[in-house]
C-alpha positions in Angstrom: -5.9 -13.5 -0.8 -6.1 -16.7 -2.7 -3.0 -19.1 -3.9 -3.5 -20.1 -7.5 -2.1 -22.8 -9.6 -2.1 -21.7 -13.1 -2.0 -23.7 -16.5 -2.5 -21.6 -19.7 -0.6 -20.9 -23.3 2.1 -18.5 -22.4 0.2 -15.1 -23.5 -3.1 -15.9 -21.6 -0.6 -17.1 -18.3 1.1 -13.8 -18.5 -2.6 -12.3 -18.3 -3.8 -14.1 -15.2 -1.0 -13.4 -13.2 -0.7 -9.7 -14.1 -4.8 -9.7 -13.2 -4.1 -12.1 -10.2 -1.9 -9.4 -8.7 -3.9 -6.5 -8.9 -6.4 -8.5 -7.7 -4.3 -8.6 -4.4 -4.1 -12.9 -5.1 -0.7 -14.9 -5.1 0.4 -17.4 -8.0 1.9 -20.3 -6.6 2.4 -22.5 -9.1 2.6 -21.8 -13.3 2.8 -24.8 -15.2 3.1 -25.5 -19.4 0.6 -28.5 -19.9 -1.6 -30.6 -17.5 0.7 -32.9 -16.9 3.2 -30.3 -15.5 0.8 -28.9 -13.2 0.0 -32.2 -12.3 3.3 -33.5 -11.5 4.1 -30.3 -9.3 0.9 -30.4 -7.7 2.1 -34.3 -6.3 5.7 -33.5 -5.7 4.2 -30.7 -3.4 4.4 -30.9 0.4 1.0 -30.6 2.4 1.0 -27.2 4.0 3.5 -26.0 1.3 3.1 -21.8 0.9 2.1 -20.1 -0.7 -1.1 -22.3 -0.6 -3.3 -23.5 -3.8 -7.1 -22.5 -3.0 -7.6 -22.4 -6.8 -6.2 -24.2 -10.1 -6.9 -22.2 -13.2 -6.2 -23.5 -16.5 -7.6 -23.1 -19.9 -9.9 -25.9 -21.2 -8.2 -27.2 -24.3 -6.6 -30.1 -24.5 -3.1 -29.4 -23.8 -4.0 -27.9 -20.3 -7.2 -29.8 -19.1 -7.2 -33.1 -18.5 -9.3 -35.8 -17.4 -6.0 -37.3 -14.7 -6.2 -33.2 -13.4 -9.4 -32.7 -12.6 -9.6 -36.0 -10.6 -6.5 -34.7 -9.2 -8.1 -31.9 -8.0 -10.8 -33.5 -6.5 -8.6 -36.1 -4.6 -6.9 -33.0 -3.2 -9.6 -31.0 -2.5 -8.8 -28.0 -4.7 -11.2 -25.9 -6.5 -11.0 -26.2 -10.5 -11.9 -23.2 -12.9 -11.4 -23.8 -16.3 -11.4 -20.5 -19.0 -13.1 -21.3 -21.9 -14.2 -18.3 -24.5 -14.9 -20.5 -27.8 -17.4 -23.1 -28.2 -14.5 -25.8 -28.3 -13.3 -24.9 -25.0 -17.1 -24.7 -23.3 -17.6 -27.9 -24.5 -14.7 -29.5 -23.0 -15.3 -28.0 -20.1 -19.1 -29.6 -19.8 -17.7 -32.6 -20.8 -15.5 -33.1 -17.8 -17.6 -31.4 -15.7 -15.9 -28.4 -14.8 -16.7 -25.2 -14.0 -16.2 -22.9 -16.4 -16.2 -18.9 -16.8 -15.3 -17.0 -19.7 -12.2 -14.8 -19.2 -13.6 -12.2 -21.6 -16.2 -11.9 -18.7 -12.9 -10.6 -16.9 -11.1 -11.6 -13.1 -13.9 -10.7 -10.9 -16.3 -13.4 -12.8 -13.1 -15.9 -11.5 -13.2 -14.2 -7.9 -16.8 -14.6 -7.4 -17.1 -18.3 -8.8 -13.8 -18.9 -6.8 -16.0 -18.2 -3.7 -19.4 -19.5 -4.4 -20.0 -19.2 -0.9 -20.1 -16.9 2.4 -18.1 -19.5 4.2 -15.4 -19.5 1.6 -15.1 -15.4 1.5 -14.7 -15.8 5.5 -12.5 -17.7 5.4 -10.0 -16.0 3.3 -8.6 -12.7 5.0 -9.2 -9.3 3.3 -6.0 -8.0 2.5 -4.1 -5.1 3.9 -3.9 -2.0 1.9 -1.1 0.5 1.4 -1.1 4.4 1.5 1.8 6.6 0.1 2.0 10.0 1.1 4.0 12.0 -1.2 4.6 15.5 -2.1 6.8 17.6 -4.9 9.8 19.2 -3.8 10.0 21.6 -0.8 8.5 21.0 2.9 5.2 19.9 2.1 4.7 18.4 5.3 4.9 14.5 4.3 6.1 13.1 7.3 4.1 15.2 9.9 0.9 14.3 7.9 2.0 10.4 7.4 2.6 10.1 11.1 -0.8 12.4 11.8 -2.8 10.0 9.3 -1.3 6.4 10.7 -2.4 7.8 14.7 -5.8 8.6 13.1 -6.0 5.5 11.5 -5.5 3.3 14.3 -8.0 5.6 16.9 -10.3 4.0 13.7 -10.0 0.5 15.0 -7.2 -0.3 12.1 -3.8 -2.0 12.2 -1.5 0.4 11.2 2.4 0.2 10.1 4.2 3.5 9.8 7.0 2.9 7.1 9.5 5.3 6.1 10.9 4.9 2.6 12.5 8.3 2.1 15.8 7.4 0.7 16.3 11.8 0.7 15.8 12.4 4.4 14.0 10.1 6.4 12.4 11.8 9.3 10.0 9.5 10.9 12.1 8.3 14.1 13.5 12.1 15.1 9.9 13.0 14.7 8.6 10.3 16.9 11.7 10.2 19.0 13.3 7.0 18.2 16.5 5.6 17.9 17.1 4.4 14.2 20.4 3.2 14.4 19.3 -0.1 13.2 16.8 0.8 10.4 13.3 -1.5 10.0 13.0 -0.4 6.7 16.4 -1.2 5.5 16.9 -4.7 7.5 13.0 -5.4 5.7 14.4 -4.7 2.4 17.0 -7.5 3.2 15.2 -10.0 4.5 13.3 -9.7 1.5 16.3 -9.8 -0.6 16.8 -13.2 1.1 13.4 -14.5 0.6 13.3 -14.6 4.2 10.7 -11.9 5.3 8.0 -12.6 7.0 4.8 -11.6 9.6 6.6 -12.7 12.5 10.3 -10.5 10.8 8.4 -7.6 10.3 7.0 -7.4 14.4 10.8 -8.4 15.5 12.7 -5.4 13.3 9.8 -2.6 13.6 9.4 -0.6 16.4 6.2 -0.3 18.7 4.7 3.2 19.6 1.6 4.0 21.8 -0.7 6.8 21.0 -4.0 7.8 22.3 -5.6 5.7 19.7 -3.4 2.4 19.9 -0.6 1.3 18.9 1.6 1.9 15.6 4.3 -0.5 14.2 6.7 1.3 12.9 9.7 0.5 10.0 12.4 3.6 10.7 14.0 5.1 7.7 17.8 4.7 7.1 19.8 7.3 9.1 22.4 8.5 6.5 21.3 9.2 2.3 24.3 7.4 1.3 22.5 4.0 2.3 19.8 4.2 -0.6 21.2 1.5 -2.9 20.2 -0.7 0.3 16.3 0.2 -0.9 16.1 -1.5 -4.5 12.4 -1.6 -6.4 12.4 -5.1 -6.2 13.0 -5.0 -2.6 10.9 -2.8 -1.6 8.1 -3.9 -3.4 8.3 -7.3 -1.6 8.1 -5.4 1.8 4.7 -3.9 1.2 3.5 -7.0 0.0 4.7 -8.6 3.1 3.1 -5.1 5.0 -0.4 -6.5 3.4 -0.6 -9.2 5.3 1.0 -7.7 8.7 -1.6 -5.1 9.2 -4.4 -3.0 7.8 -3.1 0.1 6.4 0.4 0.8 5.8 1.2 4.7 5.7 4.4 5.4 3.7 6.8 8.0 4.1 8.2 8.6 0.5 10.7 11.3 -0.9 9.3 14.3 -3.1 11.7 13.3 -6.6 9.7 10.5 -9.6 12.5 11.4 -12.0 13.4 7.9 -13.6 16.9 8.6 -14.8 17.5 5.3 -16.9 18.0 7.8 -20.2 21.0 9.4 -18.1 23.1 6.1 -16.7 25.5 4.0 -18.4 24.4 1.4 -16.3 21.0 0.0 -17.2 21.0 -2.7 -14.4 22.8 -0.1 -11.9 20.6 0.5 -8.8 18.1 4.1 -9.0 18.2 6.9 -6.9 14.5 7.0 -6.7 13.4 3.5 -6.8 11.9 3.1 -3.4 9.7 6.0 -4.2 8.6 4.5 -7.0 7.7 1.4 -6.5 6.2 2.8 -3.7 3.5 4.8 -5.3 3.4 1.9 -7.9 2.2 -0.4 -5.0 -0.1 2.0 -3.0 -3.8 1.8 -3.4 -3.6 5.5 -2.5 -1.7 8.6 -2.4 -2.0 11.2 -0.8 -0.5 13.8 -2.7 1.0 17.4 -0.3 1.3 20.6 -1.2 2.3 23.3 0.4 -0.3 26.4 0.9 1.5 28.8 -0.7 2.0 30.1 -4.4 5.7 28.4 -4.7 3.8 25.0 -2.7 1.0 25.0 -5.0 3.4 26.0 -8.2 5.4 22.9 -7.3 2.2 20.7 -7.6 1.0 21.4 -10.4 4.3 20.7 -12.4 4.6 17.5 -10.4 1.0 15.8 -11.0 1.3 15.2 -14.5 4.4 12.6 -14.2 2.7 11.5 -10.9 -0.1 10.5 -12.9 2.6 8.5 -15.6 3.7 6.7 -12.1 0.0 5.8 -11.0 -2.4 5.9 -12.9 -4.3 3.0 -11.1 -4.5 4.6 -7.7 -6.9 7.2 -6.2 -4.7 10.3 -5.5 -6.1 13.0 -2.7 -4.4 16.0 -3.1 -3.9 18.0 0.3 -2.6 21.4 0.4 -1.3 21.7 3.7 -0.2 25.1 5.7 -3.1 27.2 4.2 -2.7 30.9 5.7 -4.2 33.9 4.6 -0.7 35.7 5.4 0.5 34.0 1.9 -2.6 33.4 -0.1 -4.6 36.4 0.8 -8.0 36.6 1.5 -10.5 33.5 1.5 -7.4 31.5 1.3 -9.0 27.9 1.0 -11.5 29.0 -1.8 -8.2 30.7 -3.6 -6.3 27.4 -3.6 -9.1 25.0 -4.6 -10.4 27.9 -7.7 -6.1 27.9 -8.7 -5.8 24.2 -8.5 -8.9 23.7 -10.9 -7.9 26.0 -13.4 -4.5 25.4 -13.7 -4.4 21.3 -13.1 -8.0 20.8 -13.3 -7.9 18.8 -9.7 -9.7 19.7 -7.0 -8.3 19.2 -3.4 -9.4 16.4 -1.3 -8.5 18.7 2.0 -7.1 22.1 2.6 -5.7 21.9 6.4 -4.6 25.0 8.0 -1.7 26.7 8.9 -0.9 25.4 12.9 2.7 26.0 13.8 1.7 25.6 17.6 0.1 22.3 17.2 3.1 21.1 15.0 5.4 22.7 16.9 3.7 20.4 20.4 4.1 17.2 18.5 7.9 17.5 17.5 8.1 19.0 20.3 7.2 16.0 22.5 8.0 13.0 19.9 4.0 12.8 19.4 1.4 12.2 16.7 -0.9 15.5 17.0 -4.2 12.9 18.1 -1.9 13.2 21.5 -0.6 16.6 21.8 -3.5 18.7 20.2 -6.5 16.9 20.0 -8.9 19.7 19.7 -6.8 22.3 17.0 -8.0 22.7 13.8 -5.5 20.7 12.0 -5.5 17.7 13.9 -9.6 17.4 13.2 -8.9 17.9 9.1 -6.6 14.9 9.7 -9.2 13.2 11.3 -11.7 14.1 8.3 -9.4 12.5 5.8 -8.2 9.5 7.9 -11.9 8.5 7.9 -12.2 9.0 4.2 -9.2 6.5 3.7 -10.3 4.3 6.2 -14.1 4.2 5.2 -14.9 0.8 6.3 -13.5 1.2 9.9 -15.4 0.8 13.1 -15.5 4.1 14.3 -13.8 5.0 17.7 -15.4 4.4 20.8 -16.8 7.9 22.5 -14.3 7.1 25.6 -11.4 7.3 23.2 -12.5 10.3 21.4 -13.2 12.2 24.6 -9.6 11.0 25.2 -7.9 12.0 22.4 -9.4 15.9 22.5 -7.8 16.3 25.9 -4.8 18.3 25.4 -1.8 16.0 26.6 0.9 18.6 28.2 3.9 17.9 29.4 6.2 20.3 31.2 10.0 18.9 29.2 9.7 17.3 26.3 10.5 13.3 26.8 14.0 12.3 27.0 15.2 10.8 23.6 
């Protein structure tokens, strides 16, 4: 992530910092003219955050000056000036900056932004976020969420386990834990109070060991009535925050999209469905459940075409979950991927088969299914697509594996 300082006519600004932010970069300053940015930039305190790694301004006269670049110099800050018309290039050569065209698009900023190896090490990849989401029904969201984050840490990744289902937030019973106090919820306030940070997130989430490491997890609020408490804005700020806490963030989100803004009197009134929302408008990913049966797979296919309005940025993986011959009939996989191609022109990332007994052993114990049924046939289709999402991962050590495919059994389930 890089901090950038930003000096531009008001249409370009708006530009950068929408393109700054789906870059995964932070704006900390946005000034009118040179001399604002330059005043801001001396009444700042050293080691002030967000912190400046790059200023950005347009090279006209109104926004590159002379007293700013030597101000940048004194400071140590890297100066990139956009200049697309021969007035603007030759500014920029005549002050000696660096220039790049913006026509040429962010990434030509990115790369000239680190013109070296040193520089790209020293600025931490960002963490990413992965919603999994599915249409009405029992898809299976939170078993496959909780499946997919113990998968993702056996890969070597941080994970954070969040539950934003404002519907019926099932994360703690399923993993056994107390959720009096909600992480998700006291997150969503502390970033309400511009008070959220690395450090909050450890002290209000809870810590769970699996076979594969350990998860950080942010329980869902205990009672529906509490979801005004999870505002867009709010939760929003919490994945952000999530980016820089661990790797992946696996999100638990309810099955409605509906944006009922038409229906209230109340534009500015609080929406039943914003966490979900801004969810999926935050994730890099989605993986999108359905269940594997003709009402399941139905539901889907209404569903994806407003998922699509949500996110039309992110890669979605659509995983039809609880595949069984009993309700598809014969070749049951080949039958759901031939339906879903001719009737929402998709095909599906995974199909993962029908295994009450291996679900069944993980709530029964409070347990990801890495831990309770390495070897079944479901938890290995989780593994498959927990590598997929995870492709840059070290891979697990052969000691772990080995591990993980032994069978944990336990006589009484763990005392809650």
């Amino acid at each position: 992530m890089i901090g950038i300082a930003v000096s531009a006519p008001l249409e370009r600004e708006d530009a950068i910092v929408r393109e700054a932010a789906r870059h995964g970069h932070r704006i900390a300053i946005r000034a009118a003219t040179a001399d604002d940015l330059l005043e801001r930039l001396a009444a700042r305190p050293a080691g002030a955050e967000p912190r400046i790694d790059l200023v950005l301004v347009v090279a006209d006269e109104r926004h590159l000056s002379r007293g700013l670049v030597d101000a940048c110099d004194a400071r140590g800050l890297r100066l990139i000036a956009l200049a697309d018309g021969p007035a603007e290039r030759a500014r920029a050569q005549t002050l000696a900056v660096d220039a790049v065209a913006w026509a040429a698009g962010f990434a030509a900023v990115e790369q000239r932004a680190r013109p070296t190896a040193q520089l790209r090490d020293a600025v931490p990849p960002r963490g990413r976020v992965v919603a999994v989401w599915g249409p009405a029904g029992s898809p299976g969201r939170t078993t496959a969420a909780i499946a997919l984050a113990a998968e993702l840490a056996l890969l070597g990744q941080r994970v954070a386990l969040v539950d934003a289902d404002t519907t019926s937030a099932a994360v703690a019973p399923a993993l056994g834990l107390l959720d009096e106090s909600p992480g998700f919820a006291a997150a969503a306030r502390l970033a309400r109070a511009r008070s959220l940070t690395v450090d909050e997130l450890d002290r209000i989430s809870q810590c769970v060991e699996t076979m594969g490491g350990s998860l950080r997890v942010l329980t869902g609020i205990g009672r529906a009535s509490r979801w005004p408490e999870l505002g867009a804005d709010r939760v929003s700020e919490v994945l952000e925050r999530c980016r820089d806490w661990v790797d992946v963030a696996v999100v638990d989100v309810a099955a409605s999209i509906e944006r009922d803004e038409e229906i209230s009197s109340d534009l500015f009134a609080p929406r039943r469905h914003a966490a979900t929302i801004a969810t999926l408008e935050a994730a890099d990913e989605v993986v999108a459940m359905a269940g594997g049966d003709a009402v399941g797979i139905a539901r889907l296919v209404r569903a994806l075409p407003e998922l699509r309005e949500v996110v039309p940025h992110a890669r979605v993986r659509v995983v039809v979950n609880k595949v069984r011959a009993s309700a598809i009939g014969v070749a049951p996989e080949r039958a759901v991927q031939e339906t879903l191609r001719r009737l929402a022109g998709v095909t599906p990332e995974a199909c993962w088969p029908f295994d009450a007994r291996a679900a069944d052993a993980a709530l029964l114990e409070g347990r990801p299914l890495v831990d309770v049924a390495g070897r079944s046939r479901l938890r290995r289709r989780v593994q498959e697509l927990a590598t997929a999402l995870a492709p840059a991962a070290a891979p697990a050590s052969r000691a772990s594996l080995r591990a993980a495919e032994r069978p944990r059994r336990r006589w009484l389930p763990a005392l809650r």
